[in-house]
Residue, then its C-alpha position, 0 to 999 in steps of 0.5 A: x363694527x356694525x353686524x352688517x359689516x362683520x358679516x361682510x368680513x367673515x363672507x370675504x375670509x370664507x372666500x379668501x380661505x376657499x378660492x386663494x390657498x395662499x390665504x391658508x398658513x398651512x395650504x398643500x400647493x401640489x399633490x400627486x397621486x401614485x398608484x397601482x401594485x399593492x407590493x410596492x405600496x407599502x415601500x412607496x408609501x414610506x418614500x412618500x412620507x420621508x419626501x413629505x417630511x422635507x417638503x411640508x406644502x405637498x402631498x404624495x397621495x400614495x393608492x394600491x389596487x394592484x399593477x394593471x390598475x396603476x397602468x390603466x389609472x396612468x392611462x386615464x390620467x387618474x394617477x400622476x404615476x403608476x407603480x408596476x411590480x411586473x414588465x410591461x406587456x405589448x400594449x402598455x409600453x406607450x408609457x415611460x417606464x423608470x425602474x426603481x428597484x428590483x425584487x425577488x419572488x420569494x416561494x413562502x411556506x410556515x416556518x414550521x414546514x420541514x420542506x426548505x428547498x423545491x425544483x421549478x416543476x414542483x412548484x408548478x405542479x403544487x400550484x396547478x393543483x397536481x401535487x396536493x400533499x407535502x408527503x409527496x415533497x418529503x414532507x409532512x402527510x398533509x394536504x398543501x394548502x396554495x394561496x395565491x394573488x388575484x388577477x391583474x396583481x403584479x405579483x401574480x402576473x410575474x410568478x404566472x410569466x415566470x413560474x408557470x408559464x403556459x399553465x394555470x393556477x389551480x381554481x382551488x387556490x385561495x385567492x388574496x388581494x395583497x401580499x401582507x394577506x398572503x403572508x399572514x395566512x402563510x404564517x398561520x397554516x403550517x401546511x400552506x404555501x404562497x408567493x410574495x415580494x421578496x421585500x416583504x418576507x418576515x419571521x413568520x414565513x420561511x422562503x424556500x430556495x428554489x433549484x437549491x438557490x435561496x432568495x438572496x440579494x447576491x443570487x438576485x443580483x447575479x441572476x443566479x435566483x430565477x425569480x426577478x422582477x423589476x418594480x417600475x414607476x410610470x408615466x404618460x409622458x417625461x415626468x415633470x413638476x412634483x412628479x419628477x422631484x418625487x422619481x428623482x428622490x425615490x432614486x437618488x442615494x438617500x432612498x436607493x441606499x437604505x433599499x437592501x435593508x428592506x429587502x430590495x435591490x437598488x435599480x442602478x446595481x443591476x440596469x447601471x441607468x436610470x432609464x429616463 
């Protein structure tokens, strides 16, 4: 082969590899992405693999960046679909919303704090800054350290809706952007106090019972646990395509079924739909 028509050869596979993908043995031929709560990234990015493993020509393109950046990321069209650990507020709920799983907010303190269960108004008053020492809980002689999540996070949208209500977290609070960061400087501060998923809680943080009702799937299920929050996927319109087939597994037995292990209530067990 003359180096003219070699040339020639390798010019025409170069532009067969990067205008037909079809020319790639192992070519992706649909992506999705999903994004948004930084509390249902980490369950998202597990279902994302389980779906890729059977289907090996896609990719789920799973992003964090907290709830109201997935909403306006759906919004934009920047994200096939949004994930959303809090409800919808008034000027959001032009998007089709299907629940995957509901979660309990779970009040986490060090393992080694003797405090095990607080009222509602103790816990607003810690994070409004008015209660400052576990003394003052029938615990230690300590100042309370309070970790919070940052603005635009579902997680704190939902405890700010559901806990405090009209009032403010303390401008003293130290401020994260994901539960595992909150977790871990609960897990390392005796004399912290934070709140995370449900389904995130580990070992290394103890959860205390609120009004004298643990966090528990049963207390969740039957509404007897306050804090329950829906963990909502979105779209702009019906899904559809690779997005569809991916809702659908994420609520289909396989997925909806191992859900308690992590912590999670299957969305079907309380909503008794799938709210297409």
């Amino acid at each position: 082969m003359s180096s003219l028509n070699l040339t020639i050869w390798l010019l025409l596979l170069v532009f067969c590899f990067f205008a037909f993908p079809a020319c790639r043995s192992h070519s992706v031929s649909s992506e999705i992405v999903v994004a948004g709560s930084t509390s249902i990234q980490p369950f998202a990015d597990e279902w994302a693999e389980l779906f890729m493993s059977k289907n090996n020509k896609v990719n789920i393109n799973v992003q964090g960046g907290g709830s109201s950046a997935g909403i306006m990321a759906v919004k934009e069209g920047s994200a096939n679909i949004g994930m959303s650990s809090r409800e919808l507020k008034e000027d959001e709920r032009d998007l089709k919303e299907i629940i995957i799983a509901y979660d309990g907010l779970a009040i986490i303190v060090h393992p080694a704090n003797p405090v095990n269960s607080l009222a509602i108004d103790q816990v607003q008053s810690i994070f409004a800054g008015e209660i400052t020492s576990w003394k003052m809980l029938n615990g230690l002689d300590q100042n309370i350290t309070v970790v919070v999540r940052e603005e635009g996070s579902g997680t704190r949208g939902a405890f700010q809706e559901m806990v405090m209500g009209p009032r403010r977290i303390s401008k003293k609070a130290i401020v994260e952007d994901s539960n595992g960061v909150v977790r871990e400087i609960v897990s390392r501060d005796e004399n912290s106090i934070g709140f995370i998923s449900l389904g995130l809680v580990n070992d290394q943080v103890k959860p205390v019972a609120l009004d004298g009702v643990k966090p528990t799937e049963e207390a969740i299920v039957h509404n007897n646990y306050r804090l329950r929050r829906p963990f909502l996927f979105l779209s702009r319109q019906e899904p559809q395509g690779l997005a569809k087939e991916f809702i659908d597994f994420v609520l289909s037995a396989e997925i909806q079924s191992r859900l308690p292990q992590e912590g999670l209530i299957p969305a079907q067990k309380i909503t008794g739909d799938r709210r297409f």
